[in-house]
N, C-alpha and C positions, 0 to 999 in steps of 0.2 A: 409473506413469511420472512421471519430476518434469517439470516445466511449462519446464526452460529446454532440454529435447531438442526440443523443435518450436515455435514460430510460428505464431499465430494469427491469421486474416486473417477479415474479416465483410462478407457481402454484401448490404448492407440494400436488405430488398424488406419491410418493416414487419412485418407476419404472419408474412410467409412469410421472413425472414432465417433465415440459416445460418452458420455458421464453415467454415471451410477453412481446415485443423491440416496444415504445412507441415512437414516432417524426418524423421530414420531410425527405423525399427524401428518404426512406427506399429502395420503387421499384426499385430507380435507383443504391442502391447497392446492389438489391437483390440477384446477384449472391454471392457476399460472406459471406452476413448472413447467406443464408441455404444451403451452401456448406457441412457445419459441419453436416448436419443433411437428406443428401440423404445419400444410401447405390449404386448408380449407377449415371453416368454423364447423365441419361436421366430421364425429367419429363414429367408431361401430368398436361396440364392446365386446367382447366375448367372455364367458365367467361360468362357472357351475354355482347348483341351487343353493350349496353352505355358504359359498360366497359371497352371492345374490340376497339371502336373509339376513347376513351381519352386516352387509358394507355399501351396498350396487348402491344405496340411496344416496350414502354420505359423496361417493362416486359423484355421480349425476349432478348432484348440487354444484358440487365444484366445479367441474364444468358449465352446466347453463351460470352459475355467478361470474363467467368471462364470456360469456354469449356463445360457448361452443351448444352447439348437439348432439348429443349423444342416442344410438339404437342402441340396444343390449339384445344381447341371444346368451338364453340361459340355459347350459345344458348339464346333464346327470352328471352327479361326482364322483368318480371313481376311474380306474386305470383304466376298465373298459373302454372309455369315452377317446382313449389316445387311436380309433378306429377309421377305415374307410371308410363306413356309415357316419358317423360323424363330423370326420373330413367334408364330406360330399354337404352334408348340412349347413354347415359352415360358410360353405362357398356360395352356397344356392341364397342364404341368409343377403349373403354379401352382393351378391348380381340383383337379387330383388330390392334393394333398395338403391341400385343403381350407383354402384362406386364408380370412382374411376381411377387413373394412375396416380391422384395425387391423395386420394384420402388416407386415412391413418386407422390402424387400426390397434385394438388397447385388449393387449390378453392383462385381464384381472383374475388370477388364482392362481395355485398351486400349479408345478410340473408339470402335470399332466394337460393341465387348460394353455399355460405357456410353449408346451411342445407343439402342441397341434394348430392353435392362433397362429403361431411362430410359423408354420409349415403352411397353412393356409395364405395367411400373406409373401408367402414367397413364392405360392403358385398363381394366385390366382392374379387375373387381370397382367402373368408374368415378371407381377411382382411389385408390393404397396408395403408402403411404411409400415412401421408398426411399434408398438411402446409396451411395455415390459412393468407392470407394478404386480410383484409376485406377492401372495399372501400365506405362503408357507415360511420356514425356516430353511425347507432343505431349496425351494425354489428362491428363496432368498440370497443363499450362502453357495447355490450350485446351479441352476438348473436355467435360471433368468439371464446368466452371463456367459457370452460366447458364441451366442449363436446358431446354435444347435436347434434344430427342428425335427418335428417327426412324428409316427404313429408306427404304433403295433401293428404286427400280422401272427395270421396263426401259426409261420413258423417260427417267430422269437419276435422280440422287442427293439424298436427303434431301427428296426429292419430298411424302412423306407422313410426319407427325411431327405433335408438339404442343409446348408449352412446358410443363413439368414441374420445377420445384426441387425439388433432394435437400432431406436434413433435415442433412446430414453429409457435407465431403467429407474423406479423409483421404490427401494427398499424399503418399506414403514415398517418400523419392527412395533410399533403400537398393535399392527394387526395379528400380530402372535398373540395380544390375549385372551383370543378368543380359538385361539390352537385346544383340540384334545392335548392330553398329555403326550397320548401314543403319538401322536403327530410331532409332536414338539422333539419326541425321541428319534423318531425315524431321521427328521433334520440334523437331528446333532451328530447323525453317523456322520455325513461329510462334511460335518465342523473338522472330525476327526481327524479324518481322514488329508487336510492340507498339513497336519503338524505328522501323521505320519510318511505322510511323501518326501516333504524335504526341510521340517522346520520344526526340529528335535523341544525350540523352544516353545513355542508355541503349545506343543504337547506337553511341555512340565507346567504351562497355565491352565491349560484344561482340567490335568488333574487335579490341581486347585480349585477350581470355579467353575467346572462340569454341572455340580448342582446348583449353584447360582444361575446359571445360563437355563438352565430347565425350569427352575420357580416363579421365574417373572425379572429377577434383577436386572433392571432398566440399562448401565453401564457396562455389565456382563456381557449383556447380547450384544450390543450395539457392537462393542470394541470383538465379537466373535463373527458379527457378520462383518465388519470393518475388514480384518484381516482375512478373513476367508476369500472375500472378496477381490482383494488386490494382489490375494495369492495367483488366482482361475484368473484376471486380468492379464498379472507377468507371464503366465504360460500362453494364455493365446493370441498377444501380444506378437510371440514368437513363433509359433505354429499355432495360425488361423485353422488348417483342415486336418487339423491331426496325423502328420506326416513323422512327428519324432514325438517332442518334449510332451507334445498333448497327450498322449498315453496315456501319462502316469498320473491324471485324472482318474481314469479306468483302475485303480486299483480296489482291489476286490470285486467289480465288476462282472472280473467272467466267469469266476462260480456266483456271483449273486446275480448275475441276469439267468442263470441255466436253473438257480431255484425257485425267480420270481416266474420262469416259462411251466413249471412242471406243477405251481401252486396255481397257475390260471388267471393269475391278472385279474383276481373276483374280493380284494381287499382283504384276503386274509394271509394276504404278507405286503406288507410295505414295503417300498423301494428302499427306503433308509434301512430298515429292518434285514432285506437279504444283504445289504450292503456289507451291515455290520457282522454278521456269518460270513459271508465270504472275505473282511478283511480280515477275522479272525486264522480263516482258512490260508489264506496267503500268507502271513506272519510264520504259522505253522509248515506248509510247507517250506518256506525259505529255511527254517528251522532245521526241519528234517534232511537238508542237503548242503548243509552246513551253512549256509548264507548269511545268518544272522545265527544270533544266541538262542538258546532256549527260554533263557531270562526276558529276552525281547519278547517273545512272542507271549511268554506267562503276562506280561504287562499290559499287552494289546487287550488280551483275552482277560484281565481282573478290570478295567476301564472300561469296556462295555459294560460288563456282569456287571458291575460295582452302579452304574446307572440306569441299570435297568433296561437293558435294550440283547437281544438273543446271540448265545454267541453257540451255538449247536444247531444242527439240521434235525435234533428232535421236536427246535421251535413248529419247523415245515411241515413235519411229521403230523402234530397232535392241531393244528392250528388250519392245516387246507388238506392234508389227504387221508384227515377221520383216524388217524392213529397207523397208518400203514407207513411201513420204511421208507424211506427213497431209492431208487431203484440208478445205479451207477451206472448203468448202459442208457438210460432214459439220459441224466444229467449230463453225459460224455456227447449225446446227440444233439444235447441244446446247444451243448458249448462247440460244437464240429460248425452250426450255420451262424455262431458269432459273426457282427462286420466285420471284427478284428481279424479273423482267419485273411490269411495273403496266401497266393503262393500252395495251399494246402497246409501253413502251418500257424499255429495261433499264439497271438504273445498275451504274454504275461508279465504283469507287474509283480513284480521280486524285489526282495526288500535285503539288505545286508547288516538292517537295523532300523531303531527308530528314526524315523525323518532319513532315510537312504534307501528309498525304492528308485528300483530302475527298470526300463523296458529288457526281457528275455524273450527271444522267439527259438531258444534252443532247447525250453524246455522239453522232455519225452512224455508223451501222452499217456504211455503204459505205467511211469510212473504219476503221472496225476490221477488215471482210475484208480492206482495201487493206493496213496494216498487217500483216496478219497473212499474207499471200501475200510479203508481204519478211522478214517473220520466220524463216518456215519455209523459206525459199528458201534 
């Protein structure tokens, strides 16, 4: 492959740095991008079945065409799969074909397959490489980089994980053409979501080229997973474990994980999708306590709507719980076993404008039910 089809981006954590190789057709030379970076000619793939039918082949090729081998383990697609059940799968996969500390292992998909691959290699055998070629947008531009590992439990999401760096991540945005739409929207919440943290510019290009990035335009994406990218690099660059700046990753977050808990984790809310309601929600309350403008937050909330992505809890409503309200005592108790709770108190990402979120742990709970009873109202 010549060096000017992709872009290379470095996330310095000193030992542990990595590259994250950004453009088309990656998979199909992915045997000699991470040839540099196994320590054995044999890998272990993990991937779900969408994945498995558009790509696992092109995969495999490219590898056996540099003499690697590859196993695959294909499993169900969806958030459910981010489980103890399928943890335990994973691993039993991995011991039956007899790994050991030096082999490598390749989460191929979406979020959900990268969390749990990611989480699996950093337990098992107490800990085996591992390579990152995300097939989503939102795992592309968020989920692939940093290091973050983990699975659901039944009392909330991403409950149990570790921090785990790939050795290699390799971003093919060629594999977005084979995205549903819905999927491609879900991603683009946290396109968003770096220009509204701290990169006002960033946000006045989206609004320009929000639906170029959704259609397929080739230079669109690239240059949105480009900067996305080396956004989520400079923050964890800086806090590895999310002890300060890593936060405000989390924005929107802890109303969007307490609506992806109450929807069930059964695909009928996307992670991008609660994302994009709870940073509407955020905008909003910052709004209402005077933080930011009103204007800001009107802007937040016509940019989602304007592309097609929910920015109301009656999406949750009509879409996972059959037409019934959301219940603010249910959502106050997702949001109470948040990781983010320290202390007894939980922060919040607050915003005092576009591209000017900051960590709050002083907010008052009684006003966020309060809030949140006129939201959903």
């Amino acid at each position: 492959m010549n060096k000017e089809t992709y872009e290379r981006l470095t996330l310095d954590l000193e030992d542990r740095s990595y590259d994250i190789l950004v453009g088309e057709n990656l998979v199909t030379n992915a045997g000699s991008l991470v040839r540099p970076f196994i320590k054995q000619d044999r890998t272990f793939i993990i991937t779900d079945e969408n994945v498995a039918r558009h790509h696992l082949p092109t995969l495999e090729a490219a590898l056996r065409s540099k003499n690697i081998e590859s196993h695959a383990l294909i499993l169900p697609f969806g958030e459910q799969t981010k489980s103890f059940a399928q943890l335990d799968r994973v691993i039993d996969f991995l011991l039956k074909h007899n790994i050991d500390r030096k082999s490598t292992l390749i989460a191929f998909g979406g979020g959900v397959i990268g969390d749990l691959a990611g989480f699996a290699a950093a337990v098992v055998m107490r800990g085996i490489d591992f390579i990152q070629i995300p097939t989503t947008l939102l795992s592309q531009v968020d989920s692939s980089v940093g290091g973050k590992t983990g699975i659901n439990t039944a009392r909330g999401k991403n409950l149990v994980g570790s921090f785990h760096q790939p050795k290699l991540v390799l971003a093919d945005t060629s594999l977005l053409e084979t995205l549903p739409n819905r999927e491609l929207l879900a991603g683009y919440a946290e396109v968003v979501k770096y220009g509204l943290i701290n990169d006002p510019q960033f946000f006045d290009w989206l609004e320009d080229k929000a639906h170029k990035i959704i259609a397929g335009d080739i230079s669109a994406r690239t240059h949105a997973v480009l900067v996305s990218c080396a956004a989520k690099a400079k923050i964890v660059a800086l806090d590895e474990k999310e002890s300060g700046a890593r936060g405000l990753l989390n924005l929107g977050h802890t109303f969007g994980h307490a609506l992806e808990a109450e929807a069930g984790y059964n695909g009928s809310l996307l992670h991008g999708e609660a994302i994009s309601i709870g940073m509407v929600m955020a905008h909003d309350l910052s709004a209402e306590l005077g933080l930011c403008s009103e204007q800001d937050a009107q802007t937040v909330r016509a940019h989602f709507k304007n592309i097609g992505l929910p920015i109301s809890t009656d999406y949750v409503s009509s879409n996972a719980l059959g037409g019934k309200k959301l219940e603010v005592s249910r959502l106050m108790d997702h949001m109470s076993r948040d990781k983010k709770v320290s202390n007894g108190r939980l922060t919040f990402v607050m915003t005092k404008g576009i591209g000017q979120a900051y960590l709050d742990n002083a907010v008052d709970m009684a006003v966020v039910s309060d809030f949140m009873k006129r939201f959903i109202a």
